[in-house]
Backbone bond lengths (Angstrom), bond angles and torsions (degrees), N, CA, C in turn:
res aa  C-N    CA-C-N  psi(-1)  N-CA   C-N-CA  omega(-1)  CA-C   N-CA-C  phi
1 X - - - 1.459 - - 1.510 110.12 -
2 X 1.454 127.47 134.57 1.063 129.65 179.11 1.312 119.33 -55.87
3 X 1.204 144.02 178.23 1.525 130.21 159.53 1.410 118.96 -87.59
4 X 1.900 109.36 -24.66 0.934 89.46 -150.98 2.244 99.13 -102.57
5 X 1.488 111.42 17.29 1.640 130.44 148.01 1.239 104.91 -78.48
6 X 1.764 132.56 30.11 1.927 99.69 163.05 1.311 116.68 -100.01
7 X 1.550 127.88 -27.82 1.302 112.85 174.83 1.738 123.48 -85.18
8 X 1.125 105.00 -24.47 2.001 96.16 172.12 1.436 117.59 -153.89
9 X 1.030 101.62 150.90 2.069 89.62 -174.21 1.692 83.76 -121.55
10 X 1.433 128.80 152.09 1.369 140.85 -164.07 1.368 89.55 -112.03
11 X 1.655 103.49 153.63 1.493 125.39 167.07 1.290 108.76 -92.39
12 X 1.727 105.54 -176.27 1.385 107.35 167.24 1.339 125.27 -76.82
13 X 1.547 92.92 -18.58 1.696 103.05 -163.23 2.300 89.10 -75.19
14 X 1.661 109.39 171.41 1.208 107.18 164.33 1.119 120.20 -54.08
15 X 1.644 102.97 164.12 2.063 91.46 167.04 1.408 98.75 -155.07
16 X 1.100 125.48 138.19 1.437 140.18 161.18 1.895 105.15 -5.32
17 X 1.607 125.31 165.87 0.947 111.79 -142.07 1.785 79.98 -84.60
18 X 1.276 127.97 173.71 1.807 125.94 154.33 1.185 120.08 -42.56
19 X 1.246 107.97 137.46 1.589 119.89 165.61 1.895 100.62 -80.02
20 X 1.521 88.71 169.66 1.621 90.91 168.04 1.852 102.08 -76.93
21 X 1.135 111.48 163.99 1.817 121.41 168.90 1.116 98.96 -82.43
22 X 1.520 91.58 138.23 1.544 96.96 160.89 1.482 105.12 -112.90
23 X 1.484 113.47 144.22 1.263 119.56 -168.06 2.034 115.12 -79.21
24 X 1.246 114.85 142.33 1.253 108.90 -177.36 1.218 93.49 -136.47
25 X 1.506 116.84 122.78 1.617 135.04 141.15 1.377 124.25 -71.22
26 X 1.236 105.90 105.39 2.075 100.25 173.51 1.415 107.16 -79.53
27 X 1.549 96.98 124.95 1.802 120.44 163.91 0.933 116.64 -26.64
28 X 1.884 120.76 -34.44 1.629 123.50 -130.65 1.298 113.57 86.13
29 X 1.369 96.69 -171.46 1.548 108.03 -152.90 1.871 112.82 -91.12
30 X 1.153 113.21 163.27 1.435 94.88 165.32 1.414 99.34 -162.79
31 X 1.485 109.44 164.06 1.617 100.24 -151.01 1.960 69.60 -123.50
32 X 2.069 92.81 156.83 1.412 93.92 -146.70 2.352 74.52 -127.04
33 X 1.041 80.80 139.44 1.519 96.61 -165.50 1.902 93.31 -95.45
34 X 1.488 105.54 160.50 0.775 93.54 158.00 1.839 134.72 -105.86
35 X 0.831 139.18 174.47 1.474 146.86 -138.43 1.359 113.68 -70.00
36 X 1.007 117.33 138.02 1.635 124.54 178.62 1.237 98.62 -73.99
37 X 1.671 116.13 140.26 1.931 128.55 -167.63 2.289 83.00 -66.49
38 X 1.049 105.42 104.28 1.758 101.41 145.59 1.240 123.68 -44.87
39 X 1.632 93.10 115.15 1.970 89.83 177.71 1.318 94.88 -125.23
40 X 1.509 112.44 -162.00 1.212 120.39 -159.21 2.019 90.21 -106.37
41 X 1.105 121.04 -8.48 1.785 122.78 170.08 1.478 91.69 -90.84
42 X 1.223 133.56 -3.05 1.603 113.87 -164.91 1.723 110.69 -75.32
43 X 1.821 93.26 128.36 1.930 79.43 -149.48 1.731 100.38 -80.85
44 X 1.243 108.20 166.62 1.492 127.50 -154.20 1.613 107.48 -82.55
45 X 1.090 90.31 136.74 2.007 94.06 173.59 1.122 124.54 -64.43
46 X 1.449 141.81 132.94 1.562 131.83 163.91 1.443 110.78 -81.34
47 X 0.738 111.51 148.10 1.501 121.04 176.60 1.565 110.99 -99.43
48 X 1.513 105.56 154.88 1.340 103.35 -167.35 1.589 123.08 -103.96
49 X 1.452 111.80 122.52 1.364 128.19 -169.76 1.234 119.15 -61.34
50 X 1.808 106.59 68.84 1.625 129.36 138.87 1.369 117.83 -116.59
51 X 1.158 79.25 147.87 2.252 88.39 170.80 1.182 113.31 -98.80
52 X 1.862 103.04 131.32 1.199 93.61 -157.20 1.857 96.28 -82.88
53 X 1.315 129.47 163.65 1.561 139.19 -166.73 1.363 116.03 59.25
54 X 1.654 122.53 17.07 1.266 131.93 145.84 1.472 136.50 -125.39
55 X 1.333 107.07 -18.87 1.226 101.45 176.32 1.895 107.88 -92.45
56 X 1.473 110.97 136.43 1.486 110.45 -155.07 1.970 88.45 -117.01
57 X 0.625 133.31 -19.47 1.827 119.91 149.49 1.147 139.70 -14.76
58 X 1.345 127.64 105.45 1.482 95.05 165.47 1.460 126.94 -106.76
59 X 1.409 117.28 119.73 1.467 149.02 149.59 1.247 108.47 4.91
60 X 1.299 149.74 120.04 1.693 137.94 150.29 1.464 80.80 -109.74
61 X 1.222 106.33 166.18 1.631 144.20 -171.84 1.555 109.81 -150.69
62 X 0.959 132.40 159.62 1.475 147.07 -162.56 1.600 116.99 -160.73
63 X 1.363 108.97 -34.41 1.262 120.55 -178.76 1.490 139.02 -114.94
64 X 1.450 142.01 144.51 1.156 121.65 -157.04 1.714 121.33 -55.31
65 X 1.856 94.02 -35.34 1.107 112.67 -167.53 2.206 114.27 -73.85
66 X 1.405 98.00 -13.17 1.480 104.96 174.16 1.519 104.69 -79.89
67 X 1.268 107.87 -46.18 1.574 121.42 178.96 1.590 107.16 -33.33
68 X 1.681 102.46 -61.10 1.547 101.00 -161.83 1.165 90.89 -72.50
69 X 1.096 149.58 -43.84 1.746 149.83 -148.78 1.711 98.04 -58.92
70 X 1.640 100.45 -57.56 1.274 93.36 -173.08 1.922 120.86 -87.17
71 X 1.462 86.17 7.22 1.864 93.71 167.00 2.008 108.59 -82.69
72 X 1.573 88.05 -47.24 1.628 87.11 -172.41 2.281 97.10 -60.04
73 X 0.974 95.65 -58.18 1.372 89.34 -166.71 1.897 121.88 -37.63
74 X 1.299 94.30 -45.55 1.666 120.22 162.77 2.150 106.46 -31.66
75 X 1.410 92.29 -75.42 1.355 102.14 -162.52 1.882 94.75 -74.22
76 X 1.459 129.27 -31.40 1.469 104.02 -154.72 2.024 95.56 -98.14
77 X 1.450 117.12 14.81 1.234 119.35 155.63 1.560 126.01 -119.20
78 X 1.454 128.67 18.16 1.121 152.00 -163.76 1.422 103.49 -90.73
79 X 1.473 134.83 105.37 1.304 131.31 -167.79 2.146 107.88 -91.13
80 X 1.122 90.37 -34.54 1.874 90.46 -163.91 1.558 100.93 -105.83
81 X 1.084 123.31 -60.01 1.437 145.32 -170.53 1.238 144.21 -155.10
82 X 1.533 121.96 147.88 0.953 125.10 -163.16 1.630 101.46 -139.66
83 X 1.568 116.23 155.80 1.116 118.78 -169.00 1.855 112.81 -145.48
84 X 0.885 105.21 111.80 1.912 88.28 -178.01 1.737 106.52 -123.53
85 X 1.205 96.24 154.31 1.514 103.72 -159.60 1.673 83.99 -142.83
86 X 1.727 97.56 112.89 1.483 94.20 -172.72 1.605 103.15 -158.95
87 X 1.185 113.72 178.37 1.887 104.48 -140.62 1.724 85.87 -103.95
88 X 1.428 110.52 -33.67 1.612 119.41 -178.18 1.477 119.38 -153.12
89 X 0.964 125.47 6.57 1.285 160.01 120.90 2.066 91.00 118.67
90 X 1.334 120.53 63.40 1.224 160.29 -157.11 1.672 77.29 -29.49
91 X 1.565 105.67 106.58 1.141 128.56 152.18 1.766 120.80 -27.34
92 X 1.263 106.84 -71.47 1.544 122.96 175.80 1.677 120.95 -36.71
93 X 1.666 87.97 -31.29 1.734 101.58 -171.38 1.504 102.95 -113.41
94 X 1.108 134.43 -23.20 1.663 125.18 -179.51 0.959 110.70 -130.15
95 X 1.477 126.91 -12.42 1.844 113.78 172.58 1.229 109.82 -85.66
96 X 1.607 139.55 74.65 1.222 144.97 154.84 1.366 119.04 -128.24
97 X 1.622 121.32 174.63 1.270 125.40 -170.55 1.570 123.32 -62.95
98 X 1.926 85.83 -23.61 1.826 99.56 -146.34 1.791 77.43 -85.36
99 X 1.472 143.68 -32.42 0.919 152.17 -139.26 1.550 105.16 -87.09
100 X 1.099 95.65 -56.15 1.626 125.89 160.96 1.390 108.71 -47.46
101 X 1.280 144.60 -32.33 1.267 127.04 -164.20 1.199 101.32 -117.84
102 X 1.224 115.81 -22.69 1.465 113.52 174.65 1.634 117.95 -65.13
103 X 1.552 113.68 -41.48 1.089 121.48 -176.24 1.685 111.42 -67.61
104 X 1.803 107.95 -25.69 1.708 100.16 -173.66 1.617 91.02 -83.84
105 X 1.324 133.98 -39.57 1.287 114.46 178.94 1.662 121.07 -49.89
106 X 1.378 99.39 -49.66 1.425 83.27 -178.67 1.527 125.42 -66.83
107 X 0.821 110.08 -40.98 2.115 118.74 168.95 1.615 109.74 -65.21
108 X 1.282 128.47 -18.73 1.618 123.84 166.18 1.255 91.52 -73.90
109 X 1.455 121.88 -49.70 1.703 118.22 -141.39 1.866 103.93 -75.16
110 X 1.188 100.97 -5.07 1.521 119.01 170.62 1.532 161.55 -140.32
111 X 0.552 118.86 63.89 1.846 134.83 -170.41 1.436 105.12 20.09
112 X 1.245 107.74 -62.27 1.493 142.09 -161.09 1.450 123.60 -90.59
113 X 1.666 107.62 -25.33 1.365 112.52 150.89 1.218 129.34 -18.03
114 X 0.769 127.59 133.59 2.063 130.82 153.74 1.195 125.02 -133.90
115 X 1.010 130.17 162.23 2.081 135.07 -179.82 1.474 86.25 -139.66
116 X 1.397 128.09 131.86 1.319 133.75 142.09 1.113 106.92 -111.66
117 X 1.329 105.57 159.87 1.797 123.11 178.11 1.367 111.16 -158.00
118 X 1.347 102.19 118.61 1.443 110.42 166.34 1.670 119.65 -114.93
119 X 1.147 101.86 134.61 1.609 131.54 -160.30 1.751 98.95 -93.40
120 X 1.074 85.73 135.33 2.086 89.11 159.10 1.408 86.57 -113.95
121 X 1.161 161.17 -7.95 1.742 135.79 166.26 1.460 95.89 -175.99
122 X 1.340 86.27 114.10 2.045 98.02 164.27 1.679 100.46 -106.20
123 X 0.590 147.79 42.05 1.276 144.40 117.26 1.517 131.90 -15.34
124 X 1.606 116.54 -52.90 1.238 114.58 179.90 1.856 100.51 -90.57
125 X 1.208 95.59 -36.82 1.672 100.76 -178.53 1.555 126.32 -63.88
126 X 1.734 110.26 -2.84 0.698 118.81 168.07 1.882 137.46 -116.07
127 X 1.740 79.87 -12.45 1.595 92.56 167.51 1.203 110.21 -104.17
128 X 1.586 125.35 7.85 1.580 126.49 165.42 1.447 114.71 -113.61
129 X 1.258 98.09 -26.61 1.465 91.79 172.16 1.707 102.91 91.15
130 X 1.655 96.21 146.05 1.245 114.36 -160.16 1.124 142.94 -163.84
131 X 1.366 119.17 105.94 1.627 114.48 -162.32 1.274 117.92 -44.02
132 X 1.090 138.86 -57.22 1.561 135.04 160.64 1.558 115.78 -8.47
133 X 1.193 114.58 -66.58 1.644 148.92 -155.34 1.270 100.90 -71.59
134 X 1.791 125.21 -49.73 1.122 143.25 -154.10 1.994 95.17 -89.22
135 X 1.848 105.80 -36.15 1.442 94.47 -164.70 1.645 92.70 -90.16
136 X 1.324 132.66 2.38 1.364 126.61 160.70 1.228 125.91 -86.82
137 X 1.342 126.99 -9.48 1.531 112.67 144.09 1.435 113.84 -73.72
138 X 0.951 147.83 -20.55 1.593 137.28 151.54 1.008 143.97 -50.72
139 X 1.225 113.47 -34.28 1.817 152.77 -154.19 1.549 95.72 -129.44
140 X 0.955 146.04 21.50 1.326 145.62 -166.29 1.825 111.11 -62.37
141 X 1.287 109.44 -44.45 1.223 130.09 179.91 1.719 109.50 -46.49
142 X 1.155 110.03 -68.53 1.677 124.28 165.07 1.341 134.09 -95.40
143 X 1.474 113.96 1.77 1.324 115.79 -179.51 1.824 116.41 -107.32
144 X 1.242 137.22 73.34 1.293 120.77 -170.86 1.991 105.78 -95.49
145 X 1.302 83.03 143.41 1.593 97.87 159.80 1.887 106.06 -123.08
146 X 1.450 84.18 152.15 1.663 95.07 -177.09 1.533 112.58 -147.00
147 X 1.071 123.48 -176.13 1.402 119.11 -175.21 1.585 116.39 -113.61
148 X 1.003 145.23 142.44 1.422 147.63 153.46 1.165 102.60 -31.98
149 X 1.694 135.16 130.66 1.345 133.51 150.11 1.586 118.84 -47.65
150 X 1.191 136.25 108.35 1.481 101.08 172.40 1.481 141.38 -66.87
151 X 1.724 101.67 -5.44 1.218 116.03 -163.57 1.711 100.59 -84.89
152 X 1.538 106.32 -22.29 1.893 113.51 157.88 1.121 137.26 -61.42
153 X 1.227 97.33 137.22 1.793 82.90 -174.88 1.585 120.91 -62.76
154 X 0.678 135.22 109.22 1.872 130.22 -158.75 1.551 95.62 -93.10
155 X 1.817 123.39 150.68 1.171 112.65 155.19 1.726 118.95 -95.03
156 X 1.118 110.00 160.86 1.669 119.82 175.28 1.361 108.01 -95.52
157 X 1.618 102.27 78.28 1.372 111.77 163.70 1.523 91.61 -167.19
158 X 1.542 110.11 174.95 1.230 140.65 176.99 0.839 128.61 -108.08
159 X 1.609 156.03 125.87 1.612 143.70 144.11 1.384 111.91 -141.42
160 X 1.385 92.88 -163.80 1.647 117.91 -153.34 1.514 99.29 -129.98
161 X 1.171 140.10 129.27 1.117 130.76 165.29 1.787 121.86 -108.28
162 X 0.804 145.32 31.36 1.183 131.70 164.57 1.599 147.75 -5.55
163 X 1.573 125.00 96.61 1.420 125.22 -128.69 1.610 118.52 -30.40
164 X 0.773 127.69 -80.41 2.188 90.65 -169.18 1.669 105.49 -120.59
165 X 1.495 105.03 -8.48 1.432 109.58 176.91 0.994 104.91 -115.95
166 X 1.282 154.70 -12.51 1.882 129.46 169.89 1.630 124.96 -95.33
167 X 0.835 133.01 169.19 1.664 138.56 -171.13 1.903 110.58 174.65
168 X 1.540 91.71 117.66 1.168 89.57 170.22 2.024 93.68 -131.85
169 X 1.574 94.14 143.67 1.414 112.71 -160.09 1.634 104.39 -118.38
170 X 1.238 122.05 144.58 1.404 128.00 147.28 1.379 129.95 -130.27
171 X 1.370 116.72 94.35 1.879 134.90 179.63 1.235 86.64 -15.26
172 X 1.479 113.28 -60.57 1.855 98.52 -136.51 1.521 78.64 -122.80
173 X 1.626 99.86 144.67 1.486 130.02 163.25 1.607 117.52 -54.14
174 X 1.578 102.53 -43.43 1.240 123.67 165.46 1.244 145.86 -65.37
175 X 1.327 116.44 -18.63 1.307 134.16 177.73 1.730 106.52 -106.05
176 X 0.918 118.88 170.19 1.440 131.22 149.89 1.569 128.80 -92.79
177 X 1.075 106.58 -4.19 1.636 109.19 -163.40 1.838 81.32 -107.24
178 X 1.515 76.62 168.38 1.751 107.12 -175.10 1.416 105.87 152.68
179 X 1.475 126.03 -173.97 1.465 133.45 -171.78 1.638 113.03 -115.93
180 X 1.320 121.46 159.83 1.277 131.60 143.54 1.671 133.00 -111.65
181 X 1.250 108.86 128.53 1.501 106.79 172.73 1.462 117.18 -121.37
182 X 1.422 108.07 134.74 1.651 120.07 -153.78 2.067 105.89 -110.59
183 X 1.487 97.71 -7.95 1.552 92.38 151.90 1.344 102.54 -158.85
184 X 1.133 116.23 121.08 1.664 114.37 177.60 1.512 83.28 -176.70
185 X 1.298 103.23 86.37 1.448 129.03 165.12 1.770 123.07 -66.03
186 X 1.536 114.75 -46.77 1.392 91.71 165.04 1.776 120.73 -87.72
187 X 1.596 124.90 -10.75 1.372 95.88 161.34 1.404 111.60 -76.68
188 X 1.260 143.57 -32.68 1.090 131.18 169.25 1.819 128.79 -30.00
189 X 1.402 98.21 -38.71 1.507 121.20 -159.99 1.843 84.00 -68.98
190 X 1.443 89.05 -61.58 2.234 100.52 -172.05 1.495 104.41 -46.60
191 X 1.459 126.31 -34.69 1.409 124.73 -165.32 1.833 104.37 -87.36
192 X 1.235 104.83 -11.51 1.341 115.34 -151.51 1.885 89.28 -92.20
193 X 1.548 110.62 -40.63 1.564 97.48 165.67 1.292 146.34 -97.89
194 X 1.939 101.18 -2.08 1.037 88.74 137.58 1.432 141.62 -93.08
195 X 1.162 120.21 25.48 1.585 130.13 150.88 1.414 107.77 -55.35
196 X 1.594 99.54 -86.62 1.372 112.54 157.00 1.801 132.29 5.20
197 X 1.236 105.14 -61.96 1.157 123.32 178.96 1.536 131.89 -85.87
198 X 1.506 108.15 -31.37 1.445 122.96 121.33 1.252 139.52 -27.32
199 X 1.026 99.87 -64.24 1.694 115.25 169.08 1.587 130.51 -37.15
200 X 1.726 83.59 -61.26 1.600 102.50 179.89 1.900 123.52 -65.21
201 X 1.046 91.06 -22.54 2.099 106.74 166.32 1.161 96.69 -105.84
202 X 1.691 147.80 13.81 1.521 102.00 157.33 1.347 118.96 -71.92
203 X 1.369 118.34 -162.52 1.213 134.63 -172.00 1.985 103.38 -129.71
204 X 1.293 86.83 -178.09 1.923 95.95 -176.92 1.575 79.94 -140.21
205 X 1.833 93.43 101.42 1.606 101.89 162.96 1.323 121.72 -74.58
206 X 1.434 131.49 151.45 1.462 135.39 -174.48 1.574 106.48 -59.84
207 X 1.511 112.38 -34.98 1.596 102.84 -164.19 1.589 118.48 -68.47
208 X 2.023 106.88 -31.88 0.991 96.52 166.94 1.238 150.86 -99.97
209 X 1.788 95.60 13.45 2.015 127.58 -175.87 1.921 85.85 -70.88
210 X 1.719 107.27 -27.00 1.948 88.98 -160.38 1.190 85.70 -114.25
211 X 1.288 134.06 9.03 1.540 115.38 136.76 1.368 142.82 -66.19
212 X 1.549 102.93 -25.79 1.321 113.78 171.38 1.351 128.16 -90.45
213 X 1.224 93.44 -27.35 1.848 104.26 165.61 1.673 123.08 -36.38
């Protein structure tokens, strides 16, 4: 991967003027296991000590365990919305307890709350099963998941959006590493439509309409 494709890849549609790049070095490779059975001893994530719309840094991560730190921190200070754009909605990083509770606090703690998520293939998330999946038949009201159009052009990457100041990103599908930034309001804003725009061509795949049933 080049360095200078890690912070945004552009659509066809216009887009706000460029941000500067931010540079990304890949670790290398790392091979991504699948998920430890969630129990009720499964011990709890810390989250990582930034605020989100003050701390102006940006974060690299390398490891699974930075990843979640700066996912839990993302979602359990996130006041309006949240948005994830994810290839299978990476087991390793969102099928846990701490993940799970963070997300019902924030959508109880608010009327108006929302979590969207768009999927390029629930397939595995749905024949393994999945906290996400499981807290959206509950949460139905504010919680939607949807699918990637395939007929869109989709990008090959991952993130997190956190309402207008947080973002945590991963270049590669393949890796675990990538960055978080906890105020950087106008790339946020650029990432925020192409969500947006995403959004508006997904689809409502069959596997997960008879999951929710």
């Amino acid at each position: 991967m080049d360095d200078q494709d890690a912070p945004l890849e552009t659509s066809d549609t216009p887009q706000p003027a460029e941000l500067a790049a931010i540079e990304f070095e890949s670790p290398g490779r790392f091979a991504v296991h699948n998920p430890e059975p969630a129990t009720a001893d499964a011990p709890q994530w810390e989250p990582a000590p930034f605020v989100l719309g003050a701390h102006e840094r940006l974060e690299r991560f390398s490891q699974p365990q930075q990843a979640r730190a700066h996912v839990l921190a993302l979602i359990q200070q996130a006041q309006r919305s949240l948005c994830l754009y994810s290839d299978d909605l990476e087991p390793w990083l969102y099928h846990h307890g701490s993940v799970q509770q963070a997300c019902t606090r924030f959508l109880l703690a608010r009327p108006r709350a929302r979590l969207r998520i768009l999927v390029r293939d629930p397939t595995r998330a749905v024949k393994e099963g999945h906290r996400l999946l499981g807290l959206s038949r509950r949460l139905s009201s504010n919680l939607h998941i949807r699918k990637l159009n395939p007929d869109y052009p989709s990008e090959e990457l991952a993130y997190l959006i956190a309402d207008d100041q947080g973002l945590l990103l991963r270049p590669e599908l393949g890796q675990q590493a990538g960055y978080a930034l906890y105020r950087d309001p106008a790339r946020v804003r650029q990432r925020q439509a192409q969500f947006d725009q995403a959004w508006d061509t997904s689809i409502s795949d069959p596997d997960l309409r008879s999951f929710l049933l």
